[in-house]
C-alpha positions, -999 to +999 in steps of 0.1 A: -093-706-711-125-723-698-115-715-663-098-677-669-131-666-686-152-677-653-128-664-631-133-629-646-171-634-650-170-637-614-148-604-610-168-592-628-200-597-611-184-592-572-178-553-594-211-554-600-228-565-570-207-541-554-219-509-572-255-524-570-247-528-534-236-491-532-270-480-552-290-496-525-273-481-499-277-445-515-318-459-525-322-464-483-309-433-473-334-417-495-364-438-487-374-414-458-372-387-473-402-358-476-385-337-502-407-354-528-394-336-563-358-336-557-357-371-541-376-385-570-348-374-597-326-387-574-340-421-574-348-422-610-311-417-620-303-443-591-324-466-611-313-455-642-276-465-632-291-498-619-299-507-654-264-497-668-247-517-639-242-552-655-252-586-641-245-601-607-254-636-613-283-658-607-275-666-567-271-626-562-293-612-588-330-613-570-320-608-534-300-573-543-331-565-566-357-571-542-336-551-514-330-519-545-368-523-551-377-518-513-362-489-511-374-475-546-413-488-534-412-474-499-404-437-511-430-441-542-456-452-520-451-428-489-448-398-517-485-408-534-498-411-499-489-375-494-504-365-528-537-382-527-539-364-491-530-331-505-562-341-533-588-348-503-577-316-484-580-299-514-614-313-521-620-302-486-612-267-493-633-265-520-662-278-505-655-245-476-649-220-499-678-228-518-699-227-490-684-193-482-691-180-521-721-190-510-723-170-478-712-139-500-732-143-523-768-146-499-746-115-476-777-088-467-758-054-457-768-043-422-774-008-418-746+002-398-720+004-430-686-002-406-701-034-396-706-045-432-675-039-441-659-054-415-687-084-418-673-087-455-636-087-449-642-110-421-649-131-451-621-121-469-598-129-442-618-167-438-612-171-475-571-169-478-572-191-443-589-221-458-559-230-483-554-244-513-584-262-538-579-282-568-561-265-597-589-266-618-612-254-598-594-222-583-602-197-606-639-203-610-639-200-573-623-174-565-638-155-595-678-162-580-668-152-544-650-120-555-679-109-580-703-114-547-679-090-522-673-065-549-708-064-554-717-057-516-685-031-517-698-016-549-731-013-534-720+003-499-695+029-523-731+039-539-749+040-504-727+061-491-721+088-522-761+087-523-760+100-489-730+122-485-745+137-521-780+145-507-765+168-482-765+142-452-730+152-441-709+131-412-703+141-379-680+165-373-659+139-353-650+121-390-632+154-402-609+163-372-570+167-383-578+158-415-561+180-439-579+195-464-611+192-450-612+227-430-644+237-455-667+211-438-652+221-401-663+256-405-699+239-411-705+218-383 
């Protein structure tokens, strides 16, 4: 009986090492891999079924481990690599768009209104091409460099009701084939 019971405890661990075999096969495939949240279910439930796959004996045991773990370590590491570059570029962009709430907020109009507003969705434009800031921080952000255009907007709205109120009318030029405007044609 001695001798059938270790000649199944070593089927039973060639099964095992077999199917641990086959998990670090699947585990290398996916070290590579840049698809960081699907991958990273993938390779939990790998390891998951590591645990469920029984013993492979003493001889077996660490070298398939180590080899599993590899894989497993090389993926984990690459993937916080990426993240804690994603954090400094994001700290990056924070530091630019800052610096452009900034700029908006010290903004003096010219006096040529078209070039203010094109000055001030120039800045608009700089804003959405800098990217992405820290989570935290993206509302405040946003919120102090929009409050500092609308403000310059607001302002130029005001400017030019002020003067279009006091009877300094536009050129003639500004009302051409606009409909509804025949009234101020028949002035000019």
């Amino acid at each position: 009986r001695k001798n059938d019971h270790f000649v199944a405890l070593k089927k039973e661990y060639a099964a095992n090492l077999q199917k641990k075999s086959e998990l670090c096969i699947q585990a290398e495939a996916m070290q590579d891999s840049t698809d960081w949240r699907k991958t990273t279910e993938e390779l939990k439930r790998l390891q998951q079924d590591w645990k469920q796959t029984g013993f492979v004996g003493e001889k077996q045991g660490q070298k398939i481990w180590e080899r599993f773990r590899a894989a497993c370590d090389n993926f984990f590491e690459r993937k916080a690599e990426h993240y804690n570059s994603i954090g400094s570029e994001q700290q990056e962009n924070l530091a630019k768009k800052t610096a452009l709430a900034e700029q908006a907020e010290q903004f003096v109009a010219g006096d040529n209104g078209d070039e203010t507003v094109e000055q001030l969705k120039a800045m608009q434009r700089s804003w959405t091409e800098i990217g992405l800031v820290p989570i935290e921080y993206k509302d405040t952000i946003f919120a102090r460099f929009k409050a500092a255009v609308d403000k310059h907007f607001q302002a130029l709205r005001k400017s030019n009701n002020e003067r279009f109120s006091s009877g300094v009318s536009r050129p003639a030029s500004h009302y051409v084939n606009k409909p509804g405007h025949e009234k101020n044609d028949l002035r000019h």
